[in-house]
N, C-alpha and C positions, 0 to 999 in steps of 0.2 A: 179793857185796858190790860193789855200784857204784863205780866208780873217782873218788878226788875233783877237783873240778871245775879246769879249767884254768884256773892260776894267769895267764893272758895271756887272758883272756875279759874281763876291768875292762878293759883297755886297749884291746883293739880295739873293745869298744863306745864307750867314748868317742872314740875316734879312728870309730868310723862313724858316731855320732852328730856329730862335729863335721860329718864328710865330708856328711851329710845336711842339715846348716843352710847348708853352703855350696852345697851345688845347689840347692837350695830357694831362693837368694838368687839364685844364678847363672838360673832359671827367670825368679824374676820382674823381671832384668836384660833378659832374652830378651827379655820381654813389651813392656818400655819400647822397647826398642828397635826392635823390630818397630813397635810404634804411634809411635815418632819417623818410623820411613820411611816410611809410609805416609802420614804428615801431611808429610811434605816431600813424598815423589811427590805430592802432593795438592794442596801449594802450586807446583809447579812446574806441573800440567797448570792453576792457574788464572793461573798469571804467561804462562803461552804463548797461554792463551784470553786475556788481557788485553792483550797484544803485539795478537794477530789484531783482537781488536775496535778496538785505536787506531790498526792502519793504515791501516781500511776508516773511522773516523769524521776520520783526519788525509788522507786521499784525498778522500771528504767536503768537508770545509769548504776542502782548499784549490780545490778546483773552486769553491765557494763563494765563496771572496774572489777567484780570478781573473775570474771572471764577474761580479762586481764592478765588479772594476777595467778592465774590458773597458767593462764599459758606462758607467763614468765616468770618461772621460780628465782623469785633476788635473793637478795641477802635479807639480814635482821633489818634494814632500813628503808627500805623498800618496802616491807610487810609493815613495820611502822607507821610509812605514808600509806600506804593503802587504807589501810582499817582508819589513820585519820581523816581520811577522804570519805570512808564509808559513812563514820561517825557525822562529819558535814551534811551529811546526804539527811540523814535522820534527822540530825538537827533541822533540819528546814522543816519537817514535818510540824514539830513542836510550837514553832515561830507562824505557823501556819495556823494551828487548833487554838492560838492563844491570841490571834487576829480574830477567829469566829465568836471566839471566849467574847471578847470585846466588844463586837457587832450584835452580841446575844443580848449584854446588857446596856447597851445602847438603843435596841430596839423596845428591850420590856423597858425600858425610863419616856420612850417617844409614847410606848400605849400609854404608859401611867399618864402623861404629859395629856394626851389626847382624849383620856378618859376625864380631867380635869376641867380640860377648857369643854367638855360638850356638859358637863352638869351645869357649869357657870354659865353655857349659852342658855339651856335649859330652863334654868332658872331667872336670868333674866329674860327672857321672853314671855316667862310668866307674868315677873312684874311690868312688864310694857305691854300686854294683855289687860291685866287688871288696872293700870291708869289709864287705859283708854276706854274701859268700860266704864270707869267712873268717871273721868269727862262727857262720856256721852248721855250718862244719865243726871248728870248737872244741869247739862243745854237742855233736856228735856223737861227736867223740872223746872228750869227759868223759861 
């Protein structure tokens, strides 16, 4: 006569059914955040290509405007504007390194982020590992 069934078998499937909706959730946390870093590394390698291309097009134009101003000696107002034009130019470099600045800590916040949800997937995988192992050895002993 078969032994009747283990009165703690209802419990731990619901407790490894719950443990299985929370990795399940925990996975596709994984996933966001995986695809967060990636789009931050992704905005950062184009904030640093956008740095490189405005220091070579503000190198550029300011040989542009000195050459300029080389070849037309003004007045005090004129040299004025020039040098606040040059000043413009540089400025953009700045606006530029403090977009990368940005991008920089917005990519280390996505690993930290990324690094978070893989220990939580981790770790609930574990516990929906370990209640599946103890449901099966439930059924076994009933």
């Amino acid at each position: 006569m078969p032994s009747p069934p283990d009165a703690r078998l209802p419990d731990v499937r619901r407790i490894g059914s719950l443990a299985q909706r929370r990795a399940a959730l925990a996975e596709a946390e994984l996933l966001r955040a995986q695809r967060a870093s990636e789009a931050a590394r992704q905005a950062l390698a184009d904030a640093r290509q956008a740095l490189a291309d405005c220091i070579v097009d503000v190198a550029e134009r300011r040989a542009a405007l000195r050459a300029a101003c080389q070849a037309d000696p003004g007045d005090s107002p004129m040299l004025r504007r020039w040098r606040q034009a040059d000043q413009a130019q540089i400025d953009r470099i700045d606006v530029a390194r403090r977009l990368v600045a940005d991008r920089e800590r917005e990519r280390d916040a996505a690993e930290l982020a990324l690094g978070e949800a893989l220990d939580r997937q981790r770790a609930l995988a574990r516990r929906r590992e370990k209640y599946t192992l103890i449901e099966a050895e439930l059924r076994e002993d009933g």
